[in-house]
C-alpha positions as CSV (number, residue, x, y, z in Angstrom):
1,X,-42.2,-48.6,174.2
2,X,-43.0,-49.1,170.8
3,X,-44.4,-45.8,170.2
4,X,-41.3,-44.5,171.4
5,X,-39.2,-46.8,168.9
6,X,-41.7,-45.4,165.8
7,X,-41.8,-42.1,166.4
8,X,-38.2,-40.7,165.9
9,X,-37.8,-43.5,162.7
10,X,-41.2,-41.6,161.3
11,X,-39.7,-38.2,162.1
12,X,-36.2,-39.2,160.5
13,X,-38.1,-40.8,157.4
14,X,-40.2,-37.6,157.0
15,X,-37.5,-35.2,157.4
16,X,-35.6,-37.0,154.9
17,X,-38.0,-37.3,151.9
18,X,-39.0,-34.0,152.5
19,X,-35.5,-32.6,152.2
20,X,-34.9,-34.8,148.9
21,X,-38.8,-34.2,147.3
22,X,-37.9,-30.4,147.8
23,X,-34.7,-30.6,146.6
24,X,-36.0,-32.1,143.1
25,X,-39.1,-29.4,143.5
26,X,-36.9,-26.6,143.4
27,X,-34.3,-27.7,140.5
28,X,-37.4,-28.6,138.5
29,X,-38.8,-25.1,139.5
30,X,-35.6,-22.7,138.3
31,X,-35.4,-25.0,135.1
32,X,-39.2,-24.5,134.2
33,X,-38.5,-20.3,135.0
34,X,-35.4,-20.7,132.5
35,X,-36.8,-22.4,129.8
36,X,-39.9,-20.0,129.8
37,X,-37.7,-17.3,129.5
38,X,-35.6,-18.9,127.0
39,X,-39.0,-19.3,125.1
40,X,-39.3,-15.6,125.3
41,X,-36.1,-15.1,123.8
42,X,-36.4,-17.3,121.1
43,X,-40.1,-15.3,120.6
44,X,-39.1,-12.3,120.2
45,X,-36.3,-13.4,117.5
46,X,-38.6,-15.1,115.7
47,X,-40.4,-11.8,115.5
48,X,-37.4,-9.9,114.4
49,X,-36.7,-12.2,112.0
50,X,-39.7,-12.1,110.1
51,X,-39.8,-8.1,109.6
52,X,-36.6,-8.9,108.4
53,X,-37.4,-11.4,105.7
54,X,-39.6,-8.8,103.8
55,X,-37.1,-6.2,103.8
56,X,-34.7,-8.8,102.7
57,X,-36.6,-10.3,99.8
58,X,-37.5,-6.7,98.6
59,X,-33.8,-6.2,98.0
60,X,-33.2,-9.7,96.7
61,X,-35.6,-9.0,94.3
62,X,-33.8,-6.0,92.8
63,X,-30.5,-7.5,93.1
64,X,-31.5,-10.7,91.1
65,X,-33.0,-7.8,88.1
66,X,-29.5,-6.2,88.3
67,X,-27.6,-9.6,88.6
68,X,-29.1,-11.8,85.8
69,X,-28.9,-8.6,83.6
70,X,-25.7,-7.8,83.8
71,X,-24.3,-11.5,83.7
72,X,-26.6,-12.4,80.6
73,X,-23.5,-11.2,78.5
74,X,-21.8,-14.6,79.6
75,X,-25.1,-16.5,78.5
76,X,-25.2,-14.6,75.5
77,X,-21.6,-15.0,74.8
78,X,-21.6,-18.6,75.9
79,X,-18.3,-17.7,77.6
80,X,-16.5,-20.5,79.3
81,X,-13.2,-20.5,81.5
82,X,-10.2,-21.0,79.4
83,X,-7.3,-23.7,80.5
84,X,-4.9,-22.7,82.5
85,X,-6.4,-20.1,84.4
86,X,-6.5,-18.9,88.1
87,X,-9.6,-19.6,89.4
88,X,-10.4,-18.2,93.6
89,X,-13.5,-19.0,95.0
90,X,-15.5,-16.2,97.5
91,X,-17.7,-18.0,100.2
92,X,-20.7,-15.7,100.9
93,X,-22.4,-15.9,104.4
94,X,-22.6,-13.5,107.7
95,X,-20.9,-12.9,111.4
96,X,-24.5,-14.1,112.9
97,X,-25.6,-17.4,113.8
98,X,-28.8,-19.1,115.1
99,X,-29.8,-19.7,111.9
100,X,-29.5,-23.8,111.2
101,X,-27.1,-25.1,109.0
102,X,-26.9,-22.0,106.7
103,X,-23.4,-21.2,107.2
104,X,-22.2,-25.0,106.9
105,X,-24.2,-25.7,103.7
106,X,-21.8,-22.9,101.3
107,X,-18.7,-24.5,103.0
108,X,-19.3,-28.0,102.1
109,X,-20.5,-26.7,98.5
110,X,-17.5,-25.0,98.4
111,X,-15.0,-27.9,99.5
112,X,-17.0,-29.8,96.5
113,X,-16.0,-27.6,93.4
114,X,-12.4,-27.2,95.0
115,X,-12.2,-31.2,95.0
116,X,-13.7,-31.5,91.6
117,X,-11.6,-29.0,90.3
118,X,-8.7,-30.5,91.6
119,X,-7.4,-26.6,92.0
120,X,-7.4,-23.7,93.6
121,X,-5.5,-19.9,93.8
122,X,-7.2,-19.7,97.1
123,X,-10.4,-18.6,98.7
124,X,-11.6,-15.5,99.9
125,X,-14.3,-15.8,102.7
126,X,-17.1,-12.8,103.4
127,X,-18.0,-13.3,106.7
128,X,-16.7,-15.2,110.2
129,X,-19.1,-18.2,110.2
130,X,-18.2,-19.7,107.1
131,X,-14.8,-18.8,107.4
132,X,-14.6,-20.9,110.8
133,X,-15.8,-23.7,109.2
134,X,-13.5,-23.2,106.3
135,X,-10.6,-23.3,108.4
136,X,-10.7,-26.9,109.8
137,X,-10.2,-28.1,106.3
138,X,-8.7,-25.4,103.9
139,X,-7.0,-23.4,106.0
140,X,-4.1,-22.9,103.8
141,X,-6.1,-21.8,101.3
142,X,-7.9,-19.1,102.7
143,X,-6.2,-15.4,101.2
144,X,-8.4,-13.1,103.0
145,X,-11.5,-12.9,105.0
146,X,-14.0,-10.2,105.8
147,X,-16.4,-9.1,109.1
148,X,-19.3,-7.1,110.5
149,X,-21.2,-8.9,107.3
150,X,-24.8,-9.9,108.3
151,X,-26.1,-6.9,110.9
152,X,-28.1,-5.3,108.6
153,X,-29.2,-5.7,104.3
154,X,-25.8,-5.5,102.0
155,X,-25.6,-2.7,100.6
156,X,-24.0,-2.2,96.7
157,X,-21.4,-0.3,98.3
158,X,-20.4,-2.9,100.5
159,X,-20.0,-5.0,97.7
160,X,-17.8,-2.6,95.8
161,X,-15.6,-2.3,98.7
162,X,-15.5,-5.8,99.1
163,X,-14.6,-6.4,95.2
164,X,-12.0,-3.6,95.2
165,X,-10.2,-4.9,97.9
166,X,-10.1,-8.4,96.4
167,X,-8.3,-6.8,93.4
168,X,-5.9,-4.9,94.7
169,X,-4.6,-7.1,97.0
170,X,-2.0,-9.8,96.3
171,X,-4.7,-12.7,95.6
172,X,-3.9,-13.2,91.7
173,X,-6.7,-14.9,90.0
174,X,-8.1,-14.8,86.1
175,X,-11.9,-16.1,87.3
176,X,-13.7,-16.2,90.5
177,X,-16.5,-18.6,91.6
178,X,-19.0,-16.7,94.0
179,X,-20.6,-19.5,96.3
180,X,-24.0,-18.4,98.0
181,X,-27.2,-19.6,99.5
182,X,-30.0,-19.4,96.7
183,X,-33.2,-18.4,98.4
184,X,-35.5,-21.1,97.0
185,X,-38.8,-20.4,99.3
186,X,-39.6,-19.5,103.0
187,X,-38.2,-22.6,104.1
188,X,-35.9,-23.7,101.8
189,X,-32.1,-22.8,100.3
190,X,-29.5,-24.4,97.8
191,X,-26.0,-23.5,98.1
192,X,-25.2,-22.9,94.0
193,X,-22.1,-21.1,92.4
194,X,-22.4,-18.1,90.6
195,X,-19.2,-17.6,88.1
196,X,-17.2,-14.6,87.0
197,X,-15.1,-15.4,83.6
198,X,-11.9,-12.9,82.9
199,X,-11.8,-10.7,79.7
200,X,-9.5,-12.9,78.0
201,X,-12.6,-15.8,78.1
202,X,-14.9,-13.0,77.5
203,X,-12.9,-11.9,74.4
204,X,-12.6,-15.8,73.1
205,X,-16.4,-16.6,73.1
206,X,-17.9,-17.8,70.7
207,X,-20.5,-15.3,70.2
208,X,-18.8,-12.3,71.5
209,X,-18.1,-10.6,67.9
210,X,-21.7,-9.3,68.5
211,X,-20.4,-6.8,71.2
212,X,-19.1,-3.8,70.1
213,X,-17.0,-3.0,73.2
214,X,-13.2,-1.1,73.3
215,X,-11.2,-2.9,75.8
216,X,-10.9,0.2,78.4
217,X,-15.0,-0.3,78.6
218,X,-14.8,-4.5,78.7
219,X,-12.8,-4.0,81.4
220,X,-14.8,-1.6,83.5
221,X,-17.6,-3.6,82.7
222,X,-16.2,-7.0,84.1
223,X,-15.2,-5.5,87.1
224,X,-18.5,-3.6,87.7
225,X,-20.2,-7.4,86.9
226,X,-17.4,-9.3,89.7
227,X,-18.9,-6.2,92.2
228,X,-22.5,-7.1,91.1
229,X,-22.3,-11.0,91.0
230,X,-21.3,-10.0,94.9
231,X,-23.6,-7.7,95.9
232,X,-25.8,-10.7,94.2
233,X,-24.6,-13.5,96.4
234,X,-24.6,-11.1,99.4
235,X,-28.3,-10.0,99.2
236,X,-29.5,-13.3,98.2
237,X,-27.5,-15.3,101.3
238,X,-29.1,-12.9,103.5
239,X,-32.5,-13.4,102.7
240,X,-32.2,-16.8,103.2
241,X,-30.3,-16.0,106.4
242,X,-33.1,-14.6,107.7
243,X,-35.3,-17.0,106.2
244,X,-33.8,-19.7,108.0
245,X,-33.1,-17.6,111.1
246,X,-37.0,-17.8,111.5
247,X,-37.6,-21.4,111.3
248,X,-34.7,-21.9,113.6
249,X,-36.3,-19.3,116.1
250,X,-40.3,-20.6,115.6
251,X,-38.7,-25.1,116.3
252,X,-36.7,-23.6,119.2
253,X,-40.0,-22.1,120.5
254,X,-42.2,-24.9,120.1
255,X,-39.4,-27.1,121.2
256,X,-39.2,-24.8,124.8
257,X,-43.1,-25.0,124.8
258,X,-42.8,-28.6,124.5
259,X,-40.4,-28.7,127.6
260,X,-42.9,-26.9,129.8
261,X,-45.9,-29.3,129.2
262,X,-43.6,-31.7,130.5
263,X,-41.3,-30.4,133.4
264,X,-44.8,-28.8,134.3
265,X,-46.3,-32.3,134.1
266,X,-42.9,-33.6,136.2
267,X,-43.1,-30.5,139.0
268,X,-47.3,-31.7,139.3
269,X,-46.5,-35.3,139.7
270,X,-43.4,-34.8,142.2
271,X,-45.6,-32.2,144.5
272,X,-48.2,-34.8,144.7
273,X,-46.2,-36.8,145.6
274,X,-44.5,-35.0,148.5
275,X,-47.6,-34.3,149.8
276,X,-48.6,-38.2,149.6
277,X,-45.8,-38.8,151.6
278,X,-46.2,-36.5,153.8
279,X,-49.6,-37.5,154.7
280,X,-48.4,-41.1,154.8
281,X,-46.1,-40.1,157.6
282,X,-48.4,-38.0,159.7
283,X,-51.5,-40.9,159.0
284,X,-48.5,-43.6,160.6
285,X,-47.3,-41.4,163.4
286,X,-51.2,-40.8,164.7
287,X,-51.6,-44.0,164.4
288,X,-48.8,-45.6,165.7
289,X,-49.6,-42.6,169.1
């Protein structure tokens, strides 16, 4: 009689831990598959990302030559933004994210100098990223706003392109602050303005009796230097795009790797202990027979 008793309570007991121990088996089993492929992912990006960093530094390179040349005049001049003026600033970053905090480190430098300049004709955003995180706190001030930046290394053209449109369209301004990342080292960025000062300052510095320039050529040459100091910021924020892209892509891998040791660790334990159990239950049903 007892035997009779036992045996379906062992049978019930067995049936039910091995449902639930199976159960766990197999959700820990199709997370361990994603997260391995995840790691792949994130791999492979990593990859990408690094041949990308060289090609991007090669152009940074030139475009800082180009850019601190042409912009010396200011230095030289020691130009400085008359009162009164229109000043717009131009938020540099990309479409593409998976890349940290890139995009949310020009925006807060950029909500900054508009707070401590107390002003603002309005901003002009290159690219969706930043512009999205513009837009939960200057939204009014945003006058226009350009895509499909980031896919591939800025080209000048794209920077001319960008420049014209800014001054034929209905933004008026006198200056313009460009706001980029600064592409310190492999790991490491600084969000700094770059600034681009109208004739008139140009004209009223101090030092600029020493250029000889007609005012048809001053003025094709500061609006060739506002299309430089972008192309500038544009080359510059993509290397350190990419830069960043890389360490973002090599944590999330070592991160996913992490995750394995341990759900594999987890999947070991909890088959062991099914199979414990299991044994446990066949060991009481022979004996209890």
């Amino acid at each position: 009689m007892f035997a009779s008793r036992a045996q379906p309570v062992a049978s019930v007991l067995s049936a039910g831990i091995q449902t639930r121990n199976m159960g766990t088996l197999r959700e820990i089993q199709l997370r361990l598959n994603s997260i391995k492929n995840i790691g792949k992912i994130t791999k492979s990006m990593k990859m990408i990302a690094s041949t990308k960093v060289n090609k991007a530094q090669r152009a940074m390179e030139q475009a800082r030559i180009y850019g601190s040349a042409s912009s010396s005049i200011y230095d030289n001049a020691k130009t400085s933004q008359l009162e009164n003026e229109d000043n717009i600033y131009i938020v540099s970053s990309s479409d593409r994210g998976l890349c940290g905090g890139i995009h949310s480190s020009v925006a807060k430098a950029t909500r900054k100098l508009i707070t401590a300049d107390g002003k603002t004709s309005g901003v002009v955003v290159l690219g969706d990223k930043a512009k999205n995180q513009m837009s939960r706190t200057n939204r009014a001030d945003i006058q226009l706003s350009f895509n499909q930046i980031g896919k591939a290394i800025p080209t000048f053209a794209e920077a001319c392109a960008a420049a014209d449109t800014i001054l034929k369209s209905d933004v008026k301004f006198d200056s313009a602050t460009i706001v980029y990342n600064k592409f310190t080292s492999a790991i490491a960025y600084e969000a700094v303005p770059l600034r681009n000062f109208s004739i008139e300052a140009l004209k009223a510095s101090e030092n600029f009796a020493a250029y000889e320039l007609d005012d048809e050529v001053l003025e094709n040459y500061n609006q060739f230097l506002f299309a430089n100091n972008v192309y500038w910021g544009l080359v510059e924020g993509h290397a350190s795009e990419m830069s960043a892209k890389r360490t973002a892509m090599e944590n999330a891998t070592k991160n996913a790797g992490d995750m394995v040791d341990r759900l594999t660790m987890t999947y070991n334990r909890t088959r062991q202990a099914a199979i414990t159990s299991e044994l446990v239950d066949i060991i009481t049903g022979a004996s209890a027979l």
